[in-house]
C-alpha positions as YAML, in Angstrom:
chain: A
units: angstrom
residues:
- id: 1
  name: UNK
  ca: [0.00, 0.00, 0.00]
- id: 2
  name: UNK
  ca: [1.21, 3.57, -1.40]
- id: 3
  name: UNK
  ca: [0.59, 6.52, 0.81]
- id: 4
  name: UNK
  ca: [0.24, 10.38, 0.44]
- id: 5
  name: UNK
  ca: [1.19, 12.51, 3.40]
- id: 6
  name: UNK
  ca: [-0.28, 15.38, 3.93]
- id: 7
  name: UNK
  ca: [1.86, 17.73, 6.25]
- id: 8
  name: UNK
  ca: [0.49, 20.97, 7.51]
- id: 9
  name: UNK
  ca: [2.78, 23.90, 8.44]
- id: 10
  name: UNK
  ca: [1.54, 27.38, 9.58]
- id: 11
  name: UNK
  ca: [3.28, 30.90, 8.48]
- id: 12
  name: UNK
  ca: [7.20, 30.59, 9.66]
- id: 13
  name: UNK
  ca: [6.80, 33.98, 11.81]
- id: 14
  name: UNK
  ca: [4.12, 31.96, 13.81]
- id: 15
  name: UNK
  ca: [5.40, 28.47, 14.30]
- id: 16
  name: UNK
  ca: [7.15, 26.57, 17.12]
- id: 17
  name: UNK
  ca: [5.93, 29.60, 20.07]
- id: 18
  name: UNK
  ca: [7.02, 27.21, 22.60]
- id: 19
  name: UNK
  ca: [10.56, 27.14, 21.25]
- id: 20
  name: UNK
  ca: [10.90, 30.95, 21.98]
- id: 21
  name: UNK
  ca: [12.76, 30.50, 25.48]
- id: 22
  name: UNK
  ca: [15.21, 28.26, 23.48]
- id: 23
  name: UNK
  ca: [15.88, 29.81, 19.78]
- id: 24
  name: UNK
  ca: [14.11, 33.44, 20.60]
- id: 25
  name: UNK
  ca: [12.12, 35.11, 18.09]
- id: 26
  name: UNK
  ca: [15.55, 35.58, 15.81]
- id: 27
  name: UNK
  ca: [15.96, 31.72, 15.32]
- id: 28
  name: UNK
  ca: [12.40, 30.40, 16.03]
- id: 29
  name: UNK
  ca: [11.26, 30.78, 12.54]
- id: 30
  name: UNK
  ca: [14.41, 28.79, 10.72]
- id: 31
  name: UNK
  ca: [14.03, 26.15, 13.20]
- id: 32
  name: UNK
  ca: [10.92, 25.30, 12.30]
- id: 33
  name: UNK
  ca: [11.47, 25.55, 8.24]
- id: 34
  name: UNK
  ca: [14.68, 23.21, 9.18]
- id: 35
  name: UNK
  ca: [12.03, 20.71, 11.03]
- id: 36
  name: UNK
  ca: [9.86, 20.74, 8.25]
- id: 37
  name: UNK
  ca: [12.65, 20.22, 5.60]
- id: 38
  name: UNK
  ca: [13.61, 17.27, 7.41]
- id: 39
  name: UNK
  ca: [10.51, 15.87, 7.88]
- id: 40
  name: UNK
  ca: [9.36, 15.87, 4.08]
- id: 41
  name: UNK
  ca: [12.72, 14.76, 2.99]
- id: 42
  name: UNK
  ca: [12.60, 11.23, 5.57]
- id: 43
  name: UNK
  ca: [9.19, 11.51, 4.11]
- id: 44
  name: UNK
  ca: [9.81, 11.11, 0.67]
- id: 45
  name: UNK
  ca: [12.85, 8.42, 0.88]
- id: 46
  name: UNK
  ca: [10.01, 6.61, 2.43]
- id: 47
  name: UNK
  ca: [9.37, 3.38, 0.38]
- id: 48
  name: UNK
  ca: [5.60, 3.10, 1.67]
- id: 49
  name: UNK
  ca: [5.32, 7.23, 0.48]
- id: 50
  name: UNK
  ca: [3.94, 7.58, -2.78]
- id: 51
  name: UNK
  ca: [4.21, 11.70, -2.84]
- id: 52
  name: UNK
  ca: [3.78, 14.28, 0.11]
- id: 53
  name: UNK
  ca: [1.67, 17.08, -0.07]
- id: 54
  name: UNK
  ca: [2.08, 20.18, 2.19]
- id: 55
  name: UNK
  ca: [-0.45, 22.54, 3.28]
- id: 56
  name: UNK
  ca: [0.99, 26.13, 3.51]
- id: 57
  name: UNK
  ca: [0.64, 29.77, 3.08]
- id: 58
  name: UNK
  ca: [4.31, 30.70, 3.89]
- id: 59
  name: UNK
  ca: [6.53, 31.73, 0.46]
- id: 60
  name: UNK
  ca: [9.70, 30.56, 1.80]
- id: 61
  name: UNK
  ca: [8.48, 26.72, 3.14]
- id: 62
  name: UNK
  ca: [6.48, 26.61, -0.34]
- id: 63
  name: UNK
  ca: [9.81, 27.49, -2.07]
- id: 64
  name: UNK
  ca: [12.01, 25.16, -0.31]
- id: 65
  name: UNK
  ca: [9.90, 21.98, 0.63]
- id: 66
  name: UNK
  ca: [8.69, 22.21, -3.44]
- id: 67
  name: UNK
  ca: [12.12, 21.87, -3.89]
- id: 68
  name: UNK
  ca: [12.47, 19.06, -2.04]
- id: 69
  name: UNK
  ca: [9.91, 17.16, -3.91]
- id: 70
  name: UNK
  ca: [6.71, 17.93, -2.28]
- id: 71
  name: UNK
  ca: [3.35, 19.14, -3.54]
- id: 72
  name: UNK
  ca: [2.39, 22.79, -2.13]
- id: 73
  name: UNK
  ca: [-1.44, 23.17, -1.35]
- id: 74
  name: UNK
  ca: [-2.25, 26.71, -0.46]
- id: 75
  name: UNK
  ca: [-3.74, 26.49, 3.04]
- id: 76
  name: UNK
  ca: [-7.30, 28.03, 1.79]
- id: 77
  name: UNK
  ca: [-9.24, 27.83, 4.67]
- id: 78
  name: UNK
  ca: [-6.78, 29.44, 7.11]
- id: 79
  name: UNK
  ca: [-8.94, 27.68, 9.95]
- id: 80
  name: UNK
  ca: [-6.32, 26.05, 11.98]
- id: 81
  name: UNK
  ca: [-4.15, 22.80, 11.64]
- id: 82
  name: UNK
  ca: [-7.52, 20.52, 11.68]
- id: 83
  name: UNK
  ca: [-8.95, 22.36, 8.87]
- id: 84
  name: UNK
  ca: [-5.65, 22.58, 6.98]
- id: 85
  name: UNK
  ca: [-5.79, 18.78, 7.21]
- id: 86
  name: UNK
  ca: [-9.32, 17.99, 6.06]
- id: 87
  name: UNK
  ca: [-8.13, 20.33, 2.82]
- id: 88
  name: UNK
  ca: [-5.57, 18.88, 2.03]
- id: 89
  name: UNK
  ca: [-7.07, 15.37, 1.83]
- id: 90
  name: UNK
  ca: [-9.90, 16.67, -0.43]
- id: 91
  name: UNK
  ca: [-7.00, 18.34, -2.58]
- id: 92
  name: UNK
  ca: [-5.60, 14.65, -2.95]
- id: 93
  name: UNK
  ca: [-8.36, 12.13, -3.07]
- id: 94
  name: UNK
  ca: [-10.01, 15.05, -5.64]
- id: 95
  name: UNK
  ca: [-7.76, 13.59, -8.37]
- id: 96
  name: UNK
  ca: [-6.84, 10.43, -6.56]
- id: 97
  name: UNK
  ca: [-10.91, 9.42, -4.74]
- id: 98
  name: UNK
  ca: [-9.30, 6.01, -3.38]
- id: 99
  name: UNK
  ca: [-5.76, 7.25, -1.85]
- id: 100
  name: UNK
  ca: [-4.67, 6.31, 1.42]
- id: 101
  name: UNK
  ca: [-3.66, 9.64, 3.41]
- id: 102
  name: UNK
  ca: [-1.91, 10.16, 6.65]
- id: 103
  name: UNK
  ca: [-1.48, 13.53, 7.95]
- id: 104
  name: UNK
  ca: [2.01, 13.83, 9.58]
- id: 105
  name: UNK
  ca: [3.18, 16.89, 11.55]
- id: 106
  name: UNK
  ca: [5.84, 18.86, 10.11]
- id: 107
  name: UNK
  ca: [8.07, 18.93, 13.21]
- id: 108
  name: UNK
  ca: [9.83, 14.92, 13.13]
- id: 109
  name: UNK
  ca: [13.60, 16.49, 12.72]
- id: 110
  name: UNK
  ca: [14.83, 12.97, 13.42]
- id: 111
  name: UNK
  ca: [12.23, 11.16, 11.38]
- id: 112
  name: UNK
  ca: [13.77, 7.53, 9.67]
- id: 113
  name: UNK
  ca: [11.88, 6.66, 6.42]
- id: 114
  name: UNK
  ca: [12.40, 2.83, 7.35]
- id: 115
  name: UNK
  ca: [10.43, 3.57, 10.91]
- id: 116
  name: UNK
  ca: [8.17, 5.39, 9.18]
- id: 117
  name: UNK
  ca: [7.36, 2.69, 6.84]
- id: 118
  name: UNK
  ca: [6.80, 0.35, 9.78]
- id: 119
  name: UNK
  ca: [3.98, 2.76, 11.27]
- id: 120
  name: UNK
  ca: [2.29, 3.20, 7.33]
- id: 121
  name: UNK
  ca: [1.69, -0.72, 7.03]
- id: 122
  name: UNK
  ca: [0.51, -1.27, 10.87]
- id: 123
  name: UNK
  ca: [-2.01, 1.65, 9.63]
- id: 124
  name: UNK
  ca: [-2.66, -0.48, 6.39]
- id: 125
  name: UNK
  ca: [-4.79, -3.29, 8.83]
- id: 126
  name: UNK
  ca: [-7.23, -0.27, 9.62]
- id: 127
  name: UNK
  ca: [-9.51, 1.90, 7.76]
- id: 128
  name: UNK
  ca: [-8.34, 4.81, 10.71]
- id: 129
  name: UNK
  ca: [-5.30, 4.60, 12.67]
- id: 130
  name: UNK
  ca: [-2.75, 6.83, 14.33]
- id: 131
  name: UNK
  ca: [0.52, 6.82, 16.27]
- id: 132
  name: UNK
  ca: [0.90, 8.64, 19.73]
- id: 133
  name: UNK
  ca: [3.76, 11.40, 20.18]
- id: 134
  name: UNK
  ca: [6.63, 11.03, 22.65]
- id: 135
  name: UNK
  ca: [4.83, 12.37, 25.38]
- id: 136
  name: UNK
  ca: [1.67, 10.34, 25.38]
- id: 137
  name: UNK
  ca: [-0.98, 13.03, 25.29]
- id: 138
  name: UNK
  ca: [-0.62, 14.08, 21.20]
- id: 139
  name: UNK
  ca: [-0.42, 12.74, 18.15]
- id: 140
  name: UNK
  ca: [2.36, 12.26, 15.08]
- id: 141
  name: UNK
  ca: [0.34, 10.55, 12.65]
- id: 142
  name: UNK
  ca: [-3.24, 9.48, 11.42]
- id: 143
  name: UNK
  ca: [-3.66, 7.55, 8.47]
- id: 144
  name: UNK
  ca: [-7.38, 6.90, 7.35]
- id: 145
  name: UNK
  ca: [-6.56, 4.33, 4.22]
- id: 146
  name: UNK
  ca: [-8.95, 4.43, 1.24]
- id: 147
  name: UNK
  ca: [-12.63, 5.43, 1.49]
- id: 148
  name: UNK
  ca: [-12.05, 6.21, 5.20]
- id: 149
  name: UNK
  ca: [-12.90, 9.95, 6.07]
- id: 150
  name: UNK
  ca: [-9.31, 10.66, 7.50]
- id: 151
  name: UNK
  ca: [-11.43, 13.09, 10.40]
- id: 152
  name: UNK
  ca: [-8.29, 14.70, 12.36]
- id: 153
  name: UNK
  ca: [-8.76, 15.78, 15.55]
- id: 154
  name: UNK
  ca: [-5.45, 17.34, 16.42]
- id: 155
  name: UNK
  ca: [-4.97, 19.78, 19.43]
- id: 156
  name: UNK
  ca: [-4.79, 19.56, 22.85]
- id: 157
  name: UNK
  ca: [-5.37, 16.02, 24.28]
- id: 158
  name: UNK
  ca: [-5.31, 14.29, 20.71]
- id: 159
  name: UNK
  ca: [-4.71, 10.72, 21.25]
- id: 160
  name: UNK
  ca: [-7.87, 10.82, 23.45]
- id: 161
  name: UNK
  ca: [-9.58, 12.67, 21.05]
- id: 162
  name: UNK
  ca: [-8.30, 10.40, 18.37]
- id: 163
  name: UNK
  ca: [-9.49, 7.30, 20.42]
- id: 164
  name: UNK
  ca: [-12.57, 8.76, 21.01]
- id: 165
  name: UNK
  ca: [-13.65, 9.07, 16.72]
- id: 166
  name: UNK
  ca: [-12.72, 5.49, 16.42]
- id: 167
  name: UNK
  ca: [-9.15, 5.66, 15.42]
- id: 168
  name: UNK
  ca: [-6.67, 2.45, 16.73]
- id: 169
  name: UNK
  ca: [-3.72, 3.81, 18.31]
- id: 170
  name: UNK
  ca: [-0.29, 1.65, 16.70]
- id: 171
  name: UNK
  ca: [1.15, -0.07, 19.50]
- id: 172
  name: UNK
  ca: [4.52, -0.60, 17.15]
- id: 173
  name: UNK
  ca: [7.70, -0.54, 18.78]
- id: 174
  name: UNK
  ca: [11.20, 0.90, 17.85]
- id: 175
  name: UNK
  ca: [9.52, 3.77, 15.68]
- id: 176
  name: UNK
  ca: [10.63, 6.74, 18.70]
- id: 177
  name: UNK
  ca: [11.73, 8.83, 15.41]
- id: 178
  name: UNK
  ca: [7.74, 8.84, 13.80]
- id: 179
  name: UNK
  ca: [6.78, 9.87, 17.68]
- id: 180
  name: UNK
  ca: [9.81, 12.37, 18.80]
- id: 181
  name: UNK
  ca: [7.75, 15.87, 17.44]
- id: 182
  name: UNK
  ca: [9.79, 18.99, 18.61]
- id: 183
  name: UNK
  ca: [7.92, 21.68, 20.56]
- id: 184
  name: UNK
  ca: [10.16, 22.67, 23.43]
- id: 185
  name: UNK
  ca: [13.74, 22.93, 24.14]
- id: 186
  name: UNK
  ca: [13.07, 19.52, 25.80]
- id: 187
  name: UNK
  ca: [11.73, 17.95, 23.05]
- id: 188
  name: UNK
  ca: [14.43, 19.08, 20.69]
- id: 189
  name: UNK
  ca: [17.42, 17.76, 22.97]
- id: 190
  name: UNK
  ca: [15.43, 14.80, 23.02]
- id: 191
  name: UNK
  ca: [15.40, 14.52, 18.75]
- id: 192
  name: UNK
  ca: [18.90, 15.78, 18.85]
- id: 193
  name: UNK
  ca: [20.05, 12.64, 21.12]
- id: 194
  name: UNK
  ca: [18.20, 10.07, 18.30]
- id: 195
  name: UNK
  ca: [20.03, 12.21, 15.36]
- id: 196
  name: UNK
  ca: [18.47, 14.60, 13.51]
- id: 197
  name: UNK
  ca: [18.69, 15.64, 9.61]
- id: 198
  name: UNK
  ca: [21.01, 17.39, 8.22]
- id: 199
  name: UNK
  ca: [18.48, 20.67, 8.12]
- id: 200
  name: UNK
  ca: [17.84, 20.44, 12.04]
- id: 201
  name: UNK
  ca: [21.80, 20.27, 12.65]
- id: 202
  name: UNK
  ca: [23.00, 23.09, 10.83]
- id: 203
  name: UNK
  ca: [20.40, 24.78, 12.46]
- id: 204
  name: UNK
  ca: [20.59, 24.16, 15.52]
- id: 205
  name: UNK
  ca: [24.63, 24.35, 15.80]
- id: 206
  name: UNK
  ca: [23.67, 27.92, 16.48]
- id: 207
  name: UNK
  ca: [21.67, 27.74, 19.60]
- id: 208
  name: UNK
  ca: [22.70, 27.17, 23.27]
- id: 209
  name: UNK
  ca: [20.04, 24.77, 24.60]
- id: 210
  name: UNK
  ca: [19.60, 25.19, 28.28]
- id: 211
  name: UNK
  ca: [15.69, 25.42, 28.36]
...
């Protein structure tokens, strides 16, 4: 089974708030292009990827993840991350009806394409499915396979909210890389100890993490 991801990222200027006390308002915004540059490229080497499609307003991420490979969807209901998500997947499944789509957060620095494969087939045994973040409370990834509504319910308290619409959680192990997302200084020591991409490091060689 071949999947399209669909990875949302809000305006640069606005992402990654809670890395402020780590990267400041200077660095903030390059951080979080470098997480997203990292993501989509694990994304694509992916063998269980069939193409990626990000949802995005922001010029520079549309230049450079395009470049990368990926399909830019203007964000055109600039609702929120949930909304993002649910136009993205028409955007696909509009030429493609029966695709299998997983929306996948834009901030895996340390993402491996071979974990991430593992995660995609688990989510092949289920018409809804999704993988729990690092910390227990969010989620990384939701994968509704074809004909299945992929109905994300990201936010606060997402894996209950997720188990809640009828989604199976993954109980896979050795995939930390598909659940290590990067929201605080914590978080990011945490994906810089598994090994990030080569984005995240050059980036990040220019901050002193002590949050």
């Amino acid at each position: 089974m071949q999947w399209t991801l669909v990875i949302p990222l809000k305006p640069l200027e606005r992402a990654k708030s809670r890395l402020a006390p780590t990267a400041g308002d200077g660095l903030r915004p390059g951080l979080a292009l470098a997480f997203a540059q990292d993501t989509v490229a694990a994304a694509i080497a992916c063998p269980a990827v069939r193409d990626v499609a990000v949802v995005t307003d922001d010029a520079l991420a549309r230049r450079e993840l395009a470049a990368l490979g990926a399909r830019i969807v203007p964000d055109e209901p600039g609702a929120g991350l949930n909304a993002a998500l649910r136009h993205g997947t028409a955007t696909v499944r509009a030429k493609r009806p029966g695709a299998c789509v997983a929306a996948l957060n834009a901030d895996l620095p340390a993402l491996r394409p071979l974990e991430l494969a593992r995660v995609l087939d688990g989510a092949a045994a289920f018409p809804r499915a999704f993988l729990a973040d690092a910390a227990g409370m969010g989620t990384t990834l939701l994968a509704a396979a074809g004909g299945s509504e992929l109905s994300p319910a990201f936010g606060t308290d997402s894996r209950a909210r997720h188990t809640a619409s009828g989604a199976v959680e993954l109980a896979i192990d050795g995939v930390v890389s598909v659940r290590q997302d990067v929201d605080t200084g914590e978080d990011l020591r945490a994906a810089l100890a598994l090994g990030v991409g080569a984005y995240t490091a050059k980036a990040a060689a220019r901050l002193l993490i002590t949050d």
